[in-house]
C-alpha positions in Angstrom: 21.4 15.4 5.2 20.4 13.5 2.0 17.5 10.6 3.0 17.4 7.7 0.8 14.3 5.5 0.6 14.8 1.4 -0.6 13.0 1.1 -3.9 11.7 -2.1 -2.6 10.7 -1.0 0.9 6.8 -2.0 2.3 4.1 -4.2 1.3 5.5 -7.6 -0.5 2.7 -9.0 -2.9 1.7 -12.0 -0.1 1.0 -9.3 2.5 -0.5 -6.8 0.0 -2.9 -9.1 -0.6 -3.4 -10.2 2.4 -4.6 -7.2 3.6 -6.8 -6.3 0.6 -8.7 -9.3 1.6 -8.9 -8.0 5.1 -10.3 -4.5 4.1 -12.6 -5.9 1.9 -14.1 -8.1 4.5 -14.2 -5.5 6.7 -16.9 -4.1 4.8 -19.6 -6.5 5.2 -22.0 -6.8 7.5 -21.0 -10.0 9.4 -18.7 -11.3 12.1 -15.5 -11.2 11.1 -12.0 -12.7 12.6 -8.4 -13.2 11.8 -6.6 -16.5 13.1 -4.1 -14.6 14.3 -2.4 -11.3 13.5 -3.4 -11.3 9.3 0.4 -9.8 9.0 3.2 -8.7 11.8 2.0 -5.0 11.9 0.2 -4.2 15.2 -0.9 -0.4 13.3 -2.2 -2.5 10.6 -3.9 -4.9 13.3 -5.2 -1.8 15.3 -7.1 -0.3 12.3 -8.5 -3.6 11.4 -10.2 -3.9 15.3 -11.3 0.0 14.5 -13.4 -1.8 11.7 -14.9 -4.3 13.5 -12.3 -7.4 13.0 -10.7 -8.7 15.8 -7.7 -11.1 16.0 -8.7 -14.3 17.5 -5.4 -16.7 19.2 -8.0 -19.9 18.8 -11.4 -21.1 17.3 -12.5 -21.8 20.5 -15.8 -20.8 21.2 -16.6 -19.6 17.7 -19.4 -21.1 15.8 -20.0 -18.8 13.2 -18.9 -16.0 10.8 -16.0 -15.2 8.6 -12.3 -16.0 9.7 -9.4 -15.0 7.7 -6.7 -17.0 7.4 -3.8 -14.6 8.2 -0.8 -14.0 5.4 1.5 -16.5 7.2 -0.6 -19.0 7.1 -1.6 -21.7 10.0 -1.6 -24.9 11.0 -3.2 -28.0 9.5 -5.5 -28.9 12.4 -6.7 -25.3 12.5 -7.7 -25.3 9.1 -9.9 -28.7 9.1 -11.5 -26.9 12.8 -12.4 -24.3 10.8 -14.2 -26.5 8.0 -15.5 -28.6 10.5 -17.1 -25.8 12.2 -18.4 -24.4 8.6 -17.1 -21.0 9.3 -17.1 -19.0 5.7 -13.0 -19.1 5.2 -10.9 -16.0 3.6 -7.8 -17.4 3.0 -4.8 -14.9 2.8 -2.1 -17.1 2.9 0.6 -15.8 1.3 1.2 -17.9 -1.6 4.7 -18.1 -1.3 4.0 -19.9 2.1 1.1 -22.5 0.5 3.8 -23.4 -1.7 5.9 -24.2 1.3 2.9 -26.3 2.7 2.2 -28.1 -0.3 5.8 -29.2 -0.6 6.4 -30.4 2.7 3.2 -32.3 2.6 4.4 -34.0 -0.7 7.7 -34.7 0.5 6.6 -36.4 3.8 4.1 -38.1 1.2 7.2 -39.6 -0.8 8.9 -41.2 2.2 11.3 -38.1 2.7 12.7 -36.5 6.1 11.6 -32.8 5.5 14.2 -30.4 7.2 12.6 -26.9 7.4 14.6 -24.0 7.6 13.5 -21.2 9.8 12.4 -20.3 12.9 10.6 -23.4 15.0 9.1 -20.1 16.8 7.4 -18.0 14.0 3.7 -18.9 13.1 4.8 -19.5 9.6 7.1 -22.5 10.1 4.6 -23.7 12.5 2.2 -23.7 9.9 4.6 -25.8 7.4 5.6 -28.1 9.7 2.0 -29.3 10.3 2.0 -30.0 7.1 4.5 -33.1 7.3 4.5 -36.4 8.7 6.8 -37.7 12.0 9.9 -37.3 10.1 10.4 -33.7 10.1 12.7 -30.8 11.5 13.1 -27.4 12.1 16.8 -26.2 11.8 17.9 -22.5 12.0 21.8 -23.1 11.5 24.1 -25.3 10.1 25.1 -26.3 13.2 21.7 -27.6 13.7 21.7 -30.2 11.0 24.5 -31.8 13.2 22.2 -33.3 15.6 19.8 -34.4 13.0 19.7 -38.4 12.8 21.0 -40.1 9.4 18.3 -40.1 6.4 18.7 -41.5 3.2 16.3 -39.4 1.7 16.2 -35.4 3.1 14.0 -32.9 1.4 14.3 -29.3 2.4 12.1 -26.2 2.1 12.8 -22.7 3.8 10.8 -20.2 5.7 9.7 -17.4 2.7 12.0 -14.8 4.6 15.2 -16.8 5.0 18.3 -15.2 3.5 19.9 -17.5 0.7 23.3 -17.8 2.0 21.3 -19.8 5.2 19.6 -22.3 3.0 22.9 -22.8 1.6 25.2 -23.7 4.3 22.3 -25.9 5.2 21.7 -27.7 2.5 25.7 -28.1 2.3 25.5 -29.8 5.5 22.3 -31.9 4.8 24.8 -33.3 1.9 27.3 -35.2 4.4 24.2 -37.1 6.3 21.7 -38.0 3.2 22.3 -40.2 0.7 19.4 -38.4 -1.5 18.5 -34.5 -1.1 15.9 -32.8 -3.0 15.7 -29.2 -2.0 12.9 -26.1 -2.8 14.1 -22.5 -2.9 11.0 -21.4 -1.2 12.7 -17.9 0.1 10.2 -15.0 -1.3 11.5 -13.0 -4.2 10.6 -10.5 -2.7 12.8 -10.8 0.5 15.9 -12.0 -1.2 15.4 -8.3 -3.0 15.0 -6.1 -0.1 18.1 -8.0 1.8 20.1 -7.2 -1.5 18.8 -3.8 -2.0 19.3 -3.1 1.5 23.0 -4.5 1.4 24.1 -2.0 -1.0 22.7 0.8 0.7 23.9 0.3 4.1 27.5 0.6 2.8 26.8 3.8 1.0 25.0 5.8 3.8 26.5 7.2 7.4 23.2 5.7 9.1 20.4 3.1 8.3 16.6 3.2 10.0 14.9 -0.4 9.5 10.9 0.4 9.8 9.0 -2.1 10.6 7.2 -4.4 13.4 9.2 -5.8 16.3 7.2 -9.2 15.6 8.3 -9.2 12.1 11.2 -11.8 11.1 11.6 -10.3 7.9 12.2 -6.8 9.6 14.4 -8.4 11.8 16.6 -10.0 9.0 16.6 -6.8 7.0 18.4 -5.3 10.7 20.9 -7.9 10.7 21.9 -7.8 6.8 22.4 -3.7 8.0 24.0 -4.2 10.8 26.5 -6.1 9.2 27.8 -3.0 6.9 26.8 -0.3 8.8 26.5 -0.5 12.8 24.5 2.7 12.5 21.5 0.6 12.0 18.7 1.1 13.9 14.9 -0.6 13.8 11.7 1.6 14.4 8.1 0.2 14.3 7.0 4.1 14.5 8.1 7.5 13.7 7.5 8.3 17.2 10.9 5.9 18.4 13.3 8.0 16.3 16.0 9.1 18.0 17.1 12.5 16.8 21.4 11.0 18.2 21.6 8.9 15.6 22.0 11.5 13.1 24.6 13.3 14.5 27.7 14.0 11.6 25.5 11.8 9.3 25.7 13.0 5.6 23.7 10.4 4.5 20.6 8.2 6.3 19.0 5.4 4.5 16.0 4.2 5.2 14.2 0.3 3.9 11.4 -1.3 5.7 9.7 -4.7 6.4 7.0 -6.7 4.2 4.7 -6.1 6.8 5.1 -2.2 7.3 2.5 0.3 5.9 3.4 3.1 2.9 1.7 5.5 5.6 4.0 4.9 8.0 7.3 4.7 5.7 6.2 8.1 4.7 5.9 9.6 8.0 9.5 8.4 9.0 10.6 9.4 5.7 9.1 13.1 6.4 10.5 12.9 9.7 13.8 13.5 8.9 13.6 15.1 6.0 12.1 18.3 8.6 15.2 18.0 10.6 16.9 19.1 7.4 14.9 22.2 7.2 15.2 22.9 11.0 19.4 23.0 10.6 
């Protein structure tokens, strides 16, 4: 059984960073905090509260120390709490996701209705969406444009880990109810590579494993892109949820992971299966 690793697979630059920042904070002799989960990696969370840096859901209560802004951002009023409350900031917003920020607030600034593609659930997009005035939406389908109210001027800008094709047929639809449209590719590079990458190598292997956290939307989108070409697809956070089935009469298992998910643990899935070769 051949096992064949994404080139792409792990750490994107954003959350590399991110948790760079993290470590390095770790090592000083302060109070220390994420605003949330710094990435969507509980192992990567767990070693962090090892070190002394818990994840805090709020600023409540907390009137001193560091807090590190995690890698997908948060929301406006959290941000000016924390400078209010003169907290020493680490910001490890992706940068990818400031962008996003930074053109929603212009576009709400220039009289636009912003339409933000994503997921009105995921941290990030609530983060982006704080960013904007009252006239501004969260769609996740074309579908959902439908509903929107007429504009005459829309500007659009994506969640980082939306696939192309989605910002597409929304943007399409955003054309038959504005009269002016001023759009932002603001999809990471680095996910529109990983859902290519792993594209082509779902069709060329007899199984897929998708590593990565169960929180992670990237992850999730990297599942569905597999799915797609290969329903042999599967999604792991650990090495410890492989099941040894899936393998059966497979030739050929390929394996891509999240933005969020660890080298460490790519390489123990990786190894994994590559000791069930030597145990046939």
């Amino acid at each position: 059984m051949k096992v064949i690793l994404a080139k792409q697979a792990g750490f994107c630059f954003g959350v590399k960073r991110a948790t760079q920042l993290a470590f390095e904070a770790a090592g000083k002799n302060q109070k220390t905090y994420t605003l949330g989960p710094i990435i969507h990696s509980p192992q990567v969370v767990g070693k962090l509260a090892d070190l002394g840096i818990k994840a805090l859901d709020s600023l409540e209560g907390l009137d001193s120390g560091t807090i590190i802004i995690r890698s997908h951002g948060v929301e406006l009023k959290e941000m000016d709490e924390a400078r209010k409350k003169k907290l020493d900031i680490v910001d490890a917003t992706c940068p990818f996701v400031k962008k996003a920020q930074e053109h929603v607030k212009s576009l709400s600034e220039s009289g636009y209705g912003v339409v933000v593609v994503g997921d009105a659930d995921h941290p990030e997009v609530q983060g982006i969406v704080s960013y904007g005035g009252e006239k501004i939406f969260v769609v996740a389908t074309g579908e959902d444009v439908k509903k929107l109210p007429k504009m005459s001027k829309i500007g659009i800008v994506a969640q980082t880990t939306q696939s192309f094709e989605n910002l597409k047929n929304i943007v399409t639809e955003c054309l038959l109810r504005g009269g002016e449209i001023r759009v932002y590719n603001t999809i990471c590079d680095a996910t529109a590579v990983r859902q290519e990458e792993a594209k082509e190598l779902a069709g060329q292997v007899d199984c897929m494993l998708v590593v990565g956290g169960f929180n992670s939307a990237n992850t999730r989108r990297l599942l569905e892109v597999c799915v797609e070409l290969q329903p042999r697809s599967h999604q792991i956070e650990t090495v410890a949820e492989i099941n040894l089935a899936w393998f059966e009469g497979a030739e050929r298992v390929g394996i891509t992971a999240g933005a969020s998910t660890p080298k460490w643990i790519i390489d123990e899935v990786v190894n994994k299966i590559e000791q069930l070769n030597k145990s046939d």
